[in-house]
C-alpha positions as CSV (number, residue, x, y, z in Angstrom):
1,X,8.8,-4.6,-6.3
2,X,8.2,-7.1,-3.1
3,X,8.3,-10.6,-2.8
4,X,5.8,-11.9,-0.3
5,X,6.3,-15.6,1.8
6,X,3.8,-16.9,-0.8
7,X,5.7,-15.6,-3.8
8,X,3.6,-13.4,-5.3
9,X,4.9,-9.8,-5.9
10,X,3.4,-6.1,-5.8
11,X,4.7,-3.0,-5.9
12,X,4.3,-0.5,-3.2
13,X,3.5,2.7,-4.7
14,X,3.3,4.6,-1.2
15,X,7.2,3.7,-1.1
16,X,7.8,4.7,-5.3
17,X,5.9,8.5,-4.4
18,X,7.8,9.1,-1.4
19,X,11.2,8.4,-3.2
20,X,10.1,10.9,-6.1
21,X,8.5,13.6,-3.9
22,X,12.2,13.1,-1.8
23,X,14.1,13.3,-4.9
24,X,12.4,16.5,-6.2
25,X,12.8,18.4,-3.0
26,X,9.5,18.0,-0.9
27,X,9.9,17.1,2.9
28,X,7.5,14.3,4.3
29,X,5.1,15.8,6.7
30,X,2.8,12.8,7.7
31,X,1.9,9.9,6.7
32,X,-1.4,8.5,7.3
33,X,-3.3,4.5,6.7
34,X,-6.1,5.0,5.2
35,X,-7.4,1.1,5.9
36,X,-10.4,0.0,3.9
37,X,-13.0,-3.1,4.2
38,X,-12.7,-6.4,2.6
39,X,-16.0,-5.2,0.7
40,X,-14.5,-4.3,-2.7
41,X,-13.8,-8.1,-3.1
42,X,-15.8,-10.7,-4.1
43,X,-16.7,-13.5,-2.0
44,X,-14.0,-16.7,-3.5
45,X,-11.2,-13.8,-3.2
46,X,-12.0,-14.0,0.8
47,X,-12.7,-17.7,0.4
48,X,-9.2,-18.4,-1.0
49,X,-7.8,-16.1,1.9
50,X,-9.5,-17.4,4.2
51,X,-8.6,-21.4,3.4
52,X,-4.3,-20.3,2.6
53,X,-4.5,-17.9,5.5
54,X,-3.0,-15.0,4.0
55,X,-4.0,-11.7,4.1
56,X,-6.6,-9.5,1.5
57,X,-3.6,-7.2,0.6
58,X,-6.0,-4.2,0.0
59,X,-4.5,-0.9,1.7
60,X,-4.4,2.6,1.1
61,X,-1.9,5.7,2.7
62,X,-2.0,9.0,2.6
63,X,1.3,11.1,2.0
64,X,1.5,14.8,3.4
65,X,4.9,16.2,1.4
66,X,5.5,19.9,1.9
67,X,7.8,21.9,-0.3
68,X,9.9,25.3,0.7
69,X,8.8,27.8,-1.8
């Protein structure tokens, strides 16, 4: 889990599958951002960003693992 400047936490999950997918032998091959539009939120969510200047939070990454067989 991460703490932001404006103390609210997440968890990043591209972080939590690349530790497992390390720990269970696979070897990272790429990894890609995926970014996506502000679209899937509504409009006070971008309002209240907007007016405490912080940003959306919404990403999305792609992992490329490979494993020797």
């Amino acid at each position: 889990m991460q703490d932001n400047l404006s103390g609210r936490h997440y968890v990043d999950h591209v972080i939590d599958g690349y530790e497992f997918f390390i720990k269970v032998g696979f070897t990272p091959v790429h990894r890609i951002s995926c970014p996506l539009t502000w679209e899937p939120f509504a409009g006070f969510d971008v309002k209240e960003a907007r007016e405490n200047k912080r940003l959306l939070g919404l990403v999305r990454d792609l992992l490329i693992m490979e494993k020797e067989p």
